[in-house]
Biopython code that builds the backbone (N, CA, C, O; Angstrom):
import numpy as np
from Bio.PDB.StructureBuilder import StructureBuilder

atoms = [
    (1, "UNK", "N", (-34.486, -1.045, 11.006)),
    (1, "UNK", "CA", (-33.692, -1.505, 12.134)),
    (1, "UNK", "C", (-33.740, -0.427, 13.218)),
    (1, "UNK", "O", (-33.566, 0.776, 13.022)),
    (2, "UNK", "N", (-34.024, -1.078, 14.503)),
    (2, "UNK", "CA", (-34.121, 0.248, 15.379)),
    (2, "UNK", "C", (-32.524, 0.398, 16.203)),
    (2, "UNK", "O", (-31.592, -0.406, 16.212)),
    (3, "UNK", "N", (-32.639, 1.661, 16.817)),
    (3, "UNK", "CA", (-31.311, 2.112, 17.260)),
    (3, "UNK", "C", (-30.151, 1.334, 17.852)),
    (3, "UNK", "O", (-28.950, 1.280, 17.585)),
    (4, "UNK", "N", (-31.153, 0.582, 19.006)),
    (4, "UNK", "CA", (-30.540, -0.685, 19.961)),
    (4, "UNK", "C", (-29.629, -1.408, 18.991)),
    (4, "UNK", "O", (-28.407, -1.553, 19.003)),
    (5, "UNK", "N", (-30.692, -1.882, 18.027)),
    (5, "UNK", "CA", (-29.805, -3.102, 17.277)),
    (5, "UNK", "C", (-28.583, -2.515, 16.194)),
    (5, "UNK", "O", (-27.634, -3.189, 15.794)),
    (6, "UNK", "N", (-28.852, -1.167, 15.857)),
    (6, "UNK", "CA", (-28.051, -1.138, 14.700)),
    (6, "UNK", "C", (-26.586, -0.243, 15.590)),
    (6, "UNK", "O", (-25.669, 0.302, 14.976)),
    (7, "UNK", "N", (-26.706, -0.297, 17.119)),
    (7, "UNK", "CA", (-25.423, 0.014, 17.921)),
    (7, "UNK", "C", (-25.220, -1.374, 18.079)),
    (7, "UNK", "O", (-24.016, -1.545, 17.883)),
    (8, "UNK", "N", (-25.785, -2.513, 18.343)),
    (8, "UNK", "CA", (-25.065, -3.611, 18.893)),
    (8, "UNK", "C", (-24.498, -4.264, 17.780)),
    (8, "UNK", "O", (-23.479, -4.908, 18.030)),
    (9, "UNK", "N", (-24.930, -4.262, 16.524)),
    (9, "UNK", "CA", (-24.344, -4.580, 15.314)),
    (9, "UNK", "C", (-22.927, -3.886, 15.417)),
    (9, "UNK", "O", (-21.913, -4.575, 15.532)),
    (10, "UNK", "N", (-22.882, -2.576, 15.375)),
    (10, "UNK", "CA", (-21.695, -2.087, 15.058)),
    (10, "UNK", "C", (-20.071, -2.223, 16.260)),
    (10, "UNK", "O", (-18.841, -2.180, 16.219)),
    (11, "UNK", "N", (-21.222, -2.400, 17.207)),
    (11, "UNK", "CA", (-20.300, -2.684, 18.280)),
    (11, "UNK", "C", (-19.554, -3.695, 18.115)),
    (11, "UNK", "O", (-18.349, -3.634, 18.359)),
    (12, "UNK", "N", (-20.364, -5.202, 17.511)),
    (12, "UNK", "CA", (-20.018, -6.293, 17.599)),
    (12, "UNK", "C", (-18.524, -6.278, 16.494)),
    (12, "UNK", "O", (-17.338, -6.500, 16.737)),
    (13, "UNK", "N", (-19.238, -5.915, 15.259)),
    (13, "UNK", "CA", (-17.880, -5.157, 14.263)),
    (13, "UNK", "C", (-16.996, -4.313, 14.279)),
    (13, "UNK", "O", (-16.226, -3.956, 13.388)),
    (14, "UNK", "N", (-17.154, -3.859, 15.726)),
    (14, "UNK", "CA", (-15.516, -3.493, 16.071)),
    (14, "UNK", "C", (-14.783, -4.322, 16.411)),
    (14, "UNK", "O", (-13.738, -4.680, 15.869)),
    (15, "UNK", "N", (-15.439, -4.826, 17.666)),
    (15, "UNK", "CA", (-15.193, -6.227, 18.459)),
    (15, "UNK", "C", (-14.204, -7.287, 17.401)),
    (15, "UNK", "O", (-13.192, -7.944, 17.647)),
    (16, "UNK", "N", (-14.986, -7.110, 16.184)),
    (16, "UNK", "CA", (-14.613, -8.361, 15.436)),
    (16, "UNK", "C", (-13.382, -7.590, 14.501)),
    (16, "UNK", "O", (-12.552, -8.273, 13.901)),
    (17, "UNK", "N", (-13.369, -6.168, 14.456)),
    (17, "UNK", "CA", (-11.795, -5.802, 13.526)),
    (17, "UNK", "C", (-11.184, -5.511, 14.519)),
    (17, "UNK", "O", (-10.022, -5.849, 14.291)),
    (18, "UNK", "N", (-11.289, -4.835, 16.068)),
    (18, "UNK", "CA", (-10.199, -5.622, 17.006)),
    (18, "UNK", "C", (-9.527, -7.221, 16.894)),
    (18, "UNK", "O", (-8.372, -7.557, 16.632)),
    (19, "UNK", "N", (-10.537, -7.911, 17.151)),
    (19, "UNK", "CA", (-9.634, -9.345, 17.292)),
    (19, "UNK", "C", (-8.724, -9.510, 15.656)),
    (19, "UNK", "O", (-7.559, -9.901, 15.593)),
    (20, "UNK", "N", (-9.418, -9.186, 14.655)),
    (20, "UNK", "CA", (-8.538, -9.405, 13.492)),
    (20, "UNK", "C", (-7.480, -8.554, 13.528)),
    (20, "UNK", "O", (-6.450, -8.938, 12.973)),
    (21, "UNK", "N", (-7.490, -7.683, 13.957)),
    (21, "UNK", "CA", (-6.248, -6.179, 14.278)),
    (21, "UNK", "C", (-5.212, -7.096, 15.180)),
    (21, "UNK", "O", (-4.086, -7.425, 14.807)),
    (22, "UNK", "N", (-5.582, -7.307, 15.952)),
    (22, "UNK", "CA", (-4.791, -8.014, 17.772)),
    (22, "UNK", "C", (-4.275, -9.397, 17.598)),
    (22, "UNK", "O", (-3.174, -9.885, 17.853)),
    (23, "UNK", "N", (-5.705, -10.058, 16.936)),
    (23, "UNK", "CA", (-5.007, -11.683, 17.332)),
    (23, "UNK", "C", (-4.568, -12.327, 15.678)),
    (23, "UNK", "O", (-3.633, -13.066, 15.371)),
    (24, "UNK", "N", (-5.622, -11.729, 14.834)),
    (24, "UNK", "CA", (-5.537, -12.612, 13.692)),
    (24, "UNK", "C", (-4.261, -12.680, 12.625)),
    (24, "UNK", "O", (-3.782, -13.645, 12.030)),
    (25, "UNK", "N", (-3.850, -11.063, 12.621)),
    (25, "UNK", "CA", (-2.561, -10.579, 11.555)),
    (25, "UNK", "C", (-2.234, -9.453, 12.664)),
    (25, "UNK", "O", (-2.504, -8.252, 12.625)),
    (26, "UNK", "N", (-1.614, -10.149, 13.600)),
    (26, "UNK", "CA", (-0.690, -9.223, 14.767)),
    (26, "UNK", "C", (0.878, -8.813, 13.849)),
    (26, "UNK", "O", (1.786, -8.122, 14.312)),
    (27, "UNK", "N", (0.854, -9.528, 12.309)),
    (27, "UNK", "CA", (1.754, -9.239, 11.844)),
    (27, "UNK", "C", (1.575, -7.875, 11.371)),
    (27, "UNK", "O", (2.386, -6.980, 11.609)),
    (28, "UNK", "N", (0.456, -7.716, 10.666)),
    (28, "UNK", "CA", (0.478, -6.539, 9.879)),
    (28, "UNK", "C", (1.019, -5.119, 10.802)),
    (28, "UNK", "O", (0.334, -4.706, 11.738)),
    (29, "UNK", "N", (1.822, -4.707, 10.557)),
    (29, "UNK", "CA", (2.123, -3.455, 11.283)),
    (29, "UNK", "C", (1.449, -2.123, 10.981)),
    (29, "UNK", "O", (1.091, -1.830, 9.840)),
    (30, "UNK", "N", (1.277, -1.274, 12.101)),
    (30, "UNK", "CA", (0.956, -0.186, 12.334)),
    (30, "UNK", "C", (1.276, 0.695, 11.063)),
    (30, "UNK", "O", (0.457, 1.207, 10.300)),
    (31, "UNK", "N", (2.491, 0.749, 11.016)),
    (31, "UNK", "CA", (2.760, 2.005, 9.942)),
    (31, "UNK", "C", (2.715, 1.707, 8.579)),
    (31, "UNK", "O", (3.074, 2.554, 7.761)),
    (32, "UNK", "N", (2.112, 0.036, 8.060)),
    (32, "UNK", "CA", (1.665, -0.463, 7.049)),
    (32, "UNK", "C", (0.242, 0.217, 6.771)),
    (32, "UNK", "O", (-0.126, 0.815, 5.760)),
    (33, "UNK", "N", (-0.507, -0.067, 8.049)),
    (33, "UNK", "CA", (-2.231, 0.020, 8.133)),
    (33, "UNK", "C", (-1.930, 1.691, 8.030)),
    (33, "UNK", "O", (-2.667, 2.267, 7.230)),
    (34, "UNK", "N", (-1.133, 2.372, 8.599)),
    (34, "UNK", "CA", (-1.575, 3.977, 8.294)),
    (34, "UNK", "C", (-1.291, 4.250, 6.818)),
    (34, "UNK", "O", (-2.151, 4.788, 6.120)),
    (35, "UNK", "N", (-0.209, 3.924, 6.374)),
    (35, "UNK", "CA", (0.573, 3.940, 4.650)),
    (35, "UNK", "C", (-0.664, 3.914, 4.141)),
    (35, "UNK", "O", (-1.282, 4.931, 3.830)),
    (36, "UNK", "N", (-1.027, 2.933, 4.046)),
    (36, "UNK", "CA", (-2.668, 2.068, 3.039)),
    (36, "UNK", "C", (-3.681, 2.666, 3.377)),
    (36, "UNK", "O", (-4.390, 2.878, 2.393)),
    (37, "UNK", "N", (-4.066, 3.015, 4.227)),
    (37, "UNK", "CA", (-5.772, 3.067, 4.873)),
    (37, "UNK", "C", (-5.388, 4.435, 5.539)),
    (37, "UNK", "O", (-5.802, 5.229, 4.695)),
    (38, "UNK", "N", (-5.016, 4.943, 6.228)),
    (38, "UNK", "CA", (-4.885, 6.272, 6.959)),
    (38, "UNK", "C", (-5.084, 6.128, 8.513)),
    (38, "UNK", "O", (-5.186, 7.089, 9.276)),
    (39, "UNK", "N", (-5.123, 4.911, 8.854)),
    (39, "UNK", "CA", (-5.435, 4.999, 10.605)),
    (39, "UNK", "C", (-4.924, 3.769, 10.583)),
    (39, "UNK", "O", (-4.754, 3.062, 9.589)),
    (40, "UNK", "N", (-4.563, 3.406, 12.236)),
    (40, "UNK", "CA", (-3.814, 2.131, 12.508)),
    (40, "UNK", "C", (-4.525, 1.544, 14.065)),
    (40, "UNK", "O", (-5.627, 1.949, 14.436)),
    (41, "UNK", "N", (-4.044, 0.960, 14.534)),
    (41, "UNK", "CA", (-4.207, 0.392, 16.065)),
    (41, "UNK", "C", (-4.390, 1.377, 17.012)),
    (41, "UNK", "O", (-5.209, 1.319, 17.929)),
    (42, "UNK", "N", (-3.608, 2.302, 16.782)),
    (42, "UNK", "CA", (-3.588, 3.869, 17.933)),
    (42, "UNK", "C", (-4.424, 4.885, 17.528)),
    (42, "UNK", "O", (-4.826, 5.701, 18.358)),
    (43, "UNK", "N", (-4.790, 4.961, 16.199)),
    (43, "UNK", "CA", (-6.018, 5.560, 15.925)),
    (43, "UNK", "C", (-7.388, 5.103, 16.705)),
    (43, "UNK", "O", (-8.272, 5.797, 17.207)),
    (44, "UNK", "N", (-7.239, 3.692, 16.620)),
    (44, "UNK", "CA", (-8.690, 2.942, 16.695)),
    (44, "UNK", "C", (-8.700, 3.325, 18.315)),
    (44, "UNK", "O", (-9.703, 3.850, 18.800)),
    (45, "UNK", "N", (-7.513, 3.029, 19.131)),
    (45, "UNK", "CA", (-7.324, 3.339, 20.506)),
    (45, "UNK", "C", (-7.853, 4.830, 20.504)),
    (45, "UNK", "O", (-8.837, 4.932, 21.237)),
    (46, "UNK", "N", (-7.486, 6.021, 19.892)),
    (46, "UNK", "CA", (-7.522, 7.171, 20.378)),
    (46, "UNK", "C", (-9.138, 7.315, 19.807)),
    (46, "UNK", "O", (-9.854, 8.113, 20.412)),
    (47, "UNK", "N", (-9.559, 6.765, 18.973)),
    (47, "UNK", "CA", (-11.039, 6.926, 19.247)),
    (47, "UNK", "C", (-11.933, 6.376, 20.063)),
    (47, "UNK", "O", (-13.104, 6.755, 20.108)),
    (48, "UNK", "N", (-11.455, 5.442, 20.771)),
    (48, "UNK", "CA", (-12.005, 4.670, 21.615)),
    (48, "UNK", "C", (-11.960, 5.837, 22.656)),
    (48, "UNK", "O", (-13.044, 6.129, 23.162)),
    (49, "UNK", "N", (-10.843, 6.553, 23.050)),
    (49, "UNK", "CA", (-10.862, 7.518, 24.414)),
    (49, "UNK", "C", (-11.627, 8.882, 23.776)),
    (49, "UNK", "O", (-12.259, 9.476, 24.650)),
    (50, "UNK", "N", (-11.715, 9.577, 22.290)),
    (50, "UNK", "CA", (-12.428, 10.598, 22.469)),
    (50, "UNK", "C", (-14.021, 10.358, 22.330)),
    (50, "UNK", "O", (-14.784, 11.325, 22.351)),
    (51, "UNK", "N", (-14.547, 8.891, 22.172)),
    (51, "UNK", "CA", (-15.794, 8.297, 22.381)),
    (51, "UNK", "C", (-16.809, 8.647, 23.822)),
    (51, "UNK", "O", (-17.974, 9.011, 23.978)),
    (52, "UNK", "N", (-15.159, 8.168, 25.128)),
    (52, "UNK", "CA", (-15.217, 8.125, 25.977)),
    (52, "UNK", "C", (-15.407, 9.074, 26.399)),
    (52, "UNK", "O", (-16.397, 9.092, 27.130)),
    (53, "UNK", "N", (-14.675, 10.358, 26.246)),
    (53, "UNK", "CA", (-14.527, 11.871, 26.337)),
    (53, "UNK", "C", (-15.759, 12.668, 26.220)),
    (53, "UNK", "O", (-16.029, 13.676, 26.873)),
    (54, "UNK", "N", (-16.681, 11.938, 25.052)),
    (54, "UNK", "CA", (-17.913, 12.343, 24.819)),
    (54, "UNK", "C", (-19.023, 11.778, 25.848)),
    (54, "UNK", "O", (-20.212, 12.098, 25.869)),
    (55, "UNK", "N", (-18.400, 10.918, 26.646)),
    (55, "UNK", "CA", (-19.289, 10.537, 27.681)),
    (55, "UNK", "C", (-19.180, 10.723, 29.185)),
    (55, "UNK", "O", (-19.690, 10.029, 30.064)),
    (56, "UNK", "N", (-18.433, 11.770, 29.299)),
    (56, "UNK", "CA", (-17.789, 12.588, 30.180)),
    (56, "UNK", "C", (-16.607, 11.188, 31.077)),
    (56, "UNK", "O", (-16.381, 11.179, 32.287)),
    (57, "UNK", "N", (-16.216, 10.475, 30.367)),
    (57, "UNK", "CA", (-16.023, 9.457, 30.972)),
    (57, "UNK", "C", (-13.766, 9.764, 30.570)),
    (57, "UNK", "O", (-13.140, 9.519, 29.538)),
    (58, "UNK", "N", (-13.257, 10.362, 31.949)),
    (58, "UNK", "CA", (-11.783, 10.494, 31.637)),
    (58, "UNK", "C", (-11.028, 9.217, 30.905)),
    (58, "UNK", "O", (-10.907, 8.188, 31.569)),
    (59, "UNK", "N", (-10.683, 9.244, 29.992)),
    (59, "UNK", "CA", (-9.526, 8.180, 29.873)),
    (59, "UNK", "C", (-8.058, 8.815, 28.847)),
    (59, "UNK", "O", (-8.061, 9.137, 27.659)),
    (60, "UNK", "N", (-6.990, 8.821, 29.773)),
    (60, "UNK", "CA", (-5.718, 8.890, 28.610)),
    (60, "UNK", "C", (-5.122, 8.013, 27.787)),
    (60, "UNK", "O", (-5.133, 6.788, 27.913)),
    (61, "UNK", "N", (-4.590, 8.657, 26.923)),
    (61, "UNK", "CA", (-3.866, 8.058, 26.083)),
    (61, "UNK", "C", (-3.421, 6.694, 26.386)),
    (61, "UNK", "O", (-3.817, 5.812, 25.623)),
    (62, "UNK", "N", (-2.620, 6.350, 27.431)),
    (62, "UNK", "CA", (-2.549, 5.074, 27.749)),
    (62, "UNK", "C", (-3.405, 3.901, 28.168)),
    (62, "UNK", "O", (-3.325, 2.673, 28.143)),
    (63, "UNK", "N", (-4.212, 4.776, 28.543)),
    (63, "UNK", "CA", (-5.188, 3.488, 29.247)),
    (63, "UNK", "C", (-6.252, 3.426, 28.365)),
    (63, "UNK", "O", (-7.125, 2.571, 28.516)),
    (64, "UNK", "N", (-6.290, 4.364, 27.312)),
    (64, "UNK", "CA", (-7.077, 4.265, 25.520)),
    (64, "UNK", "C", (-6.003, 2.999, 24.971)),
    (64, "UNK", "O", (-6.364, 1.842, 24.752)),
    (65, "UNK", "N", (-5.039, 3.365, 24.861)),
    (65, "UNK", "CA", (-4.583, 1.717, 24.219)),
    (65, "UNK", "C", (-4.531, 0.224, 24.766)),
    (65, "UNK", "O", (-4.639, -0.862, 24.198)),
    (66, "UNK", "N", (-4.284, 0.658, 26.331)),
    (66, "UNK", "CA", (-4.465, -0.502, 26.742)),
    (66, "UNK", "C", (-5.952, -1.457, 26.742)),
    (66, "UNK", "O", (-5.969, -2.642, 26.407)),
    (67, "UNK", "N", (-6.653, -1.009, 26.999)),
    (67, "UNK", "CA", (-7.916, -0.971, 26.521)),
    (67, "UNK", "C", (-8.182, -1.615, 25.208)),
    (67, "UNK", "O", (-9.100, -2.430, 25.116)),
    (68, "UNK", "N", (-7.479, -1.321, 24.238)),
    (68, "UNK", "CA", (-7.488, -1.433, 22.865)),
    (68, "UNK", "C", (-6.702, -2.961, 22.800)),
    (68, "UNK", "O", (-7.144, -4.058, 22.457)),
    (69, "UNK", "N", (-5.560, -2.614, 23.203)),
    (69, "UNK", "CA", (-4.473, -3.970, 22.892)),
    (69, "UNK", "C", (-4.457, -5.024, 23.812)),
    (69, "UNK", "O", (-4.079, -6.133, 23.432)),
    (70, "UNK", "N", (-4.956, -4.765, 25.435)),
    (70, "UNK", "CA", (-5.263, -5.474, 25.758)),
    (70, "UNK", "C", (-4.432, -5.810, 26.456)),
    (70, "UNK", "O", (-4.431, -6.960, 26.897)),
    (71, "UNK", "N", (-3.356, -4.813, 26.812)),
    (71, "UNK", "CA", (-2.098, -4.923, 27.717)),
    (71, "UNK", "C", (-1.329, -3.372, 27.467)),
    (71, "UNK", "O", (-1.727, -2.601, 26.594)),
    (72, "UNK", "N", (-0.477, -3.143, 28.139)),
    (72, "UNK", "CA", (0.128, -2.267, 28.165)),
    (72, "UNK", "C", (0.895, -2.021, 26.500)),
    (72, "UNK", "O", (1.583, -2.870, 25.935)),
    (73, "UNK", "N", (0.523, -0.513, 25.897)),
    (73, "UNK", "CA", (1.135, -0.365, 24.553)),
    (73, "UNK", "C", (2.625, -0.649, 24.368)),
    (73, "UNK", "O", (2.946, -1.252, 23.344)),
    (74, "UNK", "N", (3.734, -0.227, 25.385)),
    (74, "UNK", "CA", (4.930, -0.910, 24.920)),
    (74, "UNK", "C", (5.499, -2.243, 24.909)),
    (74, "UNK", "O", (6.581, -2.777, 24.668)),
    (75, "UNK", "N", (4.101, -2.620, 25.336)),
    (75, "UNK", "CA", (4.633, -4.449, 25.746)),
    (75, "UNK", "C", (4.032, -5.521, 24.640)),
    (75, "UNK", "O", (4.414, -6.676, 24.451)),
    (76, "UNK", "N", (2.706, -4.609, 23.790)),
    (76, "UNK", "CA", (2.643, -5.215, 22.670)),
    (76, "UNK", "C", (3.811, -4.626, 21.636)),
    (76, "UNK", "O", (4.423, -5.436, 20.940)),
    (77, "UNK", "N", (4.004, -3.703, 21.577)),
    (77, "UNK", "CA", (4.859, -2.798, 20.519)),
    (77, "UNK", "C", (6.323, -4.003, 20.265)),
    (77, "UNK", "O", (6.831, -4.426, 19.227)),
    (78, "UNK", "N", (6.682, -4.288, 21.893)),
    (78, "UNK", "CA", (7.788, -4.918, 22.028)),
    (78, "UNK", "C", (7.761, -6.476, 21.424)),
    (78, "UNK", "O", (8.761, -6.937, 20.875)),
    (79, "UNK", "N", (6.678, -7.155, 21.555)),
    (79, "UNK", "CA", (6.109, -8.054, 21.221)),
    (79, "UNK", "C", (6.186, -8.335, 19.852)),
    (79, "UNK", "O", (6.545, -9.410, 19.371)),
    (80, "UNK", "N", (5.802, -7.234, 19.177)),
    (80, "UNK", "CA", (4.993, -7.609, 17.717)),
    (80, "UNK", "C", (5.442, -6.058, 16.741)),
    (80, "UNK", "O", (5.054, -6.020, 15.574)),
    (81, "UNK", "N", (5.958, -5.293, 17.101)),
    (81, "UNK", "CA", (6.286, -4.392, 16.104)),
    (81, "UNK", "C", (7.970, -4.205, 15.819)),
    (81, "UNK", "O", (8.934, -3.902, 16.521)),
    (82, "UNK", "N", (7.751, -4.574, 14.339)),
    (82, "UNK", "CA", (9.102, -4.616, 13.756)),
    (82, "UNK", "C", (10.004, -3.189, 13.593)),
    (82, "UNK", "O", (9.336, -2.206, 13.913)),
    (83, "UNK", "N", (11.145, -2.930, 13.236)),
    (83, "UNK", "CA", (11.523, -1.428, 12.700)),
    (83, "UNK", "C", (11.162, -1.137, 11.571)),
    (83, "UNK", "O", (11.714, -1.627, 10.586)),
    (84, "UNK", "N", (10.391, -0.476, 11.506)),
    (84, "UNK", "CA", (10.231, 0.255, 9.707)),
    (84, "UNK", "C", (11.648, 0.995, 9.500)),
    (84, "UNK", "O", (12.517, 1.444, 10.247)),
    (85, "UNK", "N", (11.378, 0.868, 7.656)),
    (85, "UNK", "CA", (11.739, 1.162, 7.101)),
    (85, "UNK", "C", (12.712, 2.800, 6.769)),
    (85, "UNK", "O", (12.704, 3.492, 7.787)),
    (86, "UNK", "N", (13.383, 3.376, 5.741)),
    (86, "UNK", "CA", (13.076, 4.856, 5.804)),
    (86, "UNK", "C", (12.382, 5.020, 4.940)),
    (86, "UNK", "O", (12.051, 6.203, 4.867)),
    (87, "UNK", "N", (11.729, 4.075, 3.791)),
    (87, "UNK", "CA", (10.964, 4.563, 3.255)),
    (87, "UNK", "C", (9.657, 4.737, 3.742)),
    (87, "UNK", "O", (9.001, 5.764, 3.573)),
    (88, "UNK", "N", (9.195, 3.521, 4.478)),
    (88, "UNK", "CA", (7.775, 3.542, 5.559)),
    (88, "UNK", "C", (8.069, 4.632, 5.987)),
    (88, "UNK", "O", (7.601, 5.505, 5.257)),
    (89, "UNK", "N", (8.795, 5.146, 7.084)),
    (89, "UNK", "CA", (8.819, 6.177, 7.873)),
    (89, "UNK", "C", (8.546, 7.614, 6.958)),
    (89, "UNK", "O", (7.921, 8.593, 7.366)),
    (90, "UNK", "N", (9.045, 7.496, 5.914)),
    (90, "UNK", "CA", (8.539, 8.863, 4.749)),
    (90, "UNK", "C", (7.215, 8.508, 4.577)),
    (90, "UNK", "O", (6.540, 9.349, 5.171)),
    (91, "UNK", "N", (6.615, 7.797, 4.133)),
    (91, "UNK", "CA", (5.459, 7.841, 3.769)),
    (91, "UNK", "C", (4.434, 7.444, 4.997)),
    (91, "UNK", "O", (3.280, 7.721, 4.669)),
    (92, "UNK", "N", (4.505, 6.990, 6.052)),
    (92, "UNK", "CA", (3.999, 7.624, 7.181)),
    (92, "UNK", "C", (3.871, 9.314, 8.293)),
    (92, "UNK", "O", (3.031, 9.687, 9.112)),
    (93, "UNK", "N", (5.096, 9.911, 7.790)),
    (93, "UNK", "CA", (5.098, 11.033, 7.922)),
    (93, "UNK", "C", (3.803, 12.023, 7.160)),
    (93, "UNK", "O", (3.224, 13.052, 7.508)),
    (94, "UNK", "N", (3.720, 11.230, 6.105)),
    (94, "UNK", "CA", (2.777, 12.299, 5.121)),
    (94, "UNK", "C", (1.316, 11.915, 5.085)),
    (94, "UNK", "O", (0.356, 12.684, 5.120)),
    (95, "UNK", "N", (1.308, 10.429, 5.000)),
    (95, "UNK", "CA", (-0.220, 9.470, 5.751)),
    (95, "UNK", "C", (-0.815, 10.312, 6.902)),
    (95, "UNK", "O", (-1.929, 10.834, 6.936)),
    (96, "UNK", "N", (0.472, 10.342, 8.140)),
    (96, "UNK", "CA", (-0.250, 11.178, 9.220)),
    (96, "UNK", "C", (-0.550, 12.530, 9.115)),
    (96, "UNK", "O", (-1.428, 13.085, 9.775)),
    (97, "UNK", "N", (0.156, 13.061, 8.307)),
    (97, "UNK", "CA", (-0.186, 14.493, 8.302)),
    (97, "UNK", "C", (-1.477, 14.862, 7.079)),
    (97, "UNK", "O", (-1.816, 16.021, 6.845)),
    (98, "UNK", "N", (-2.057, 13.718, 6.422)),
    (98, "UNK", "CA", (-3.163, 13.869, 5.835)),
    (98, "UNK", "C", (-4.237, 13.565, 6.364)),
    (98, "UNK", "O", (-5.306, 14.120, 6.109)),
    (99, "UNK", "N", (-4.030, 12.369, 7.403)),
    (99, "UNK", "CA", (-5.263, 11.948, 7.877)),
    (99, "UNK", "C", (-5.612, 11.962, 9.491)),
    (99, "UNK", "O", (-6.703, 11.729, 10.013)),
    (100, "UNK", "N", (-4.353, 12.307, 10.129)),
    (100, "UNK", "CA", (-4.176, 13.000, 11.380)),
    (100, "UNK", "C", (-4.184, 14.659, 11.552)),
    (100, "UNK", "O", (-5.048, 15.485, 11.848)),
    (101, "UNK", "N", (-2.516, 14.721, 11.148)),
    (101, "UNK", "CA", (-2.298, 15.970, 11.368)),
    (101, "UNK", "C", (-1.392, 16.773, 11.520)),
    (101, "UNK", "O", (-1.598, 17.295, 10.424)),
    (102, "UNK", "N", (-0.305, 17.518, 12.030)),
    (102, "UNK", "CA", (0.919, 17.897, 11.811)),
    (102, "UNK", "C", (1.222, 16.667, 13.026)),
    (102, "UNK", "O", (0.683, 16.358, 14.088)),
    (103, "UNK", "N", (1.925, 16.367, 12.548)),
    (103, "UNK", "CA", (2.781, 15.301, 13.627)),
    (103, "UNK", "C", (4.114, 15.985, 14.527)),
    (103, "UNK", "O", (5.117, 16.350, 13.914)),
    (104, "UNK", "N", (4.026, 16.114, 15.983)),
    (104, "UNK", "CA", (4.904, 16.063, 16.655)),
    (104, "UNK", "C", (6.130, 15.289, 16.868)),
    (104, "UNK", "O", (6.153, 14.343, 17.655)),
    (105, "UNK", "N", (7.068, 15.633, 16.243)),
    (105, "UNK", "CA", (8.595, 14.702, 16.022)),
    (105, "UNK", "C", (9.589, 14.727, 17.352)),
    (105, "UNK", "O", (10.496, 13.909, 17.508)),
    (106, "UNK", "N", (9.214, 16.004, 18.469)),
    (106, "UNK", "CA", (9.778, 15.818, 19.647)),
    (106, "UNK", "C", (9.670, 14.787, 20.528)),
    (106, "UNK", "O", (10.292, 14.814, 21.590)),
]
sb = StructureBuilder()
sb.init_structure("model")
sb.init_model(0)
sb.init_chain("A")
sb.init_seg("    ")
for serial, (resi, resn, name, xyz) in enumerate(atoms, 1):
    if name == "N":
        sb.init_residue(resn, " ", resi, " ")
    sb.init_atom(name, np.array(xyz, "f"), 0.0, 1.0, " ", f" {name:<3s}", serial, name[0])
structure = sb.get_structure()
């Protein structure tokens, strides 16, 4: 397989775990997908901007998710994200700090 195709393949399979992320199980929450798997919606966003970063191409944090979600991040958040738990919230604390990093609580 040459280069062309095996980027447009992968592209397309983002494409396609975006829409399942966004439209298909807009239920599944964020701090479920980090618990289980180690990255969530804002991961996938923040790699989308240090992608970008690598292509000398500016984008922040916000306009990395919007990008991603497809509207402004607190307006899906508001939309579609429930309150976790305290137990979620413990075991997202430690998810991120394994597969992120020290997490900023300020």
């Amino acid at each position: 397989m040459d280069d062309q195709t095996r980027t447009e393949l992968e592209a397309a399979a983002f494409r396609r775990l975006r829409q399942h992320l966004m439209e298909d199980r807009k239920d599944v929450q964020n701090i479920d997908l980090m618990n289980l798997a180690g990255f969530c919606r804002n991961c996938l966003s923040r790699w989308y901007a240090e992608a970008a970063t690598e292509r000398g191409i500016e984008m922040t944090e916000p306009e990395a998710r919007e990008a991603f979600y497809g509207m402004p991040y607190m307006a899906w958040k508001a939309q579609n994200q429930t309150e976790a738990s305290p137990e979620q919230k413990a075991a997202f604390d430690t998810s991120f700090a394994e597969n992120v990093g020290p997490r900023d609580k300020g």
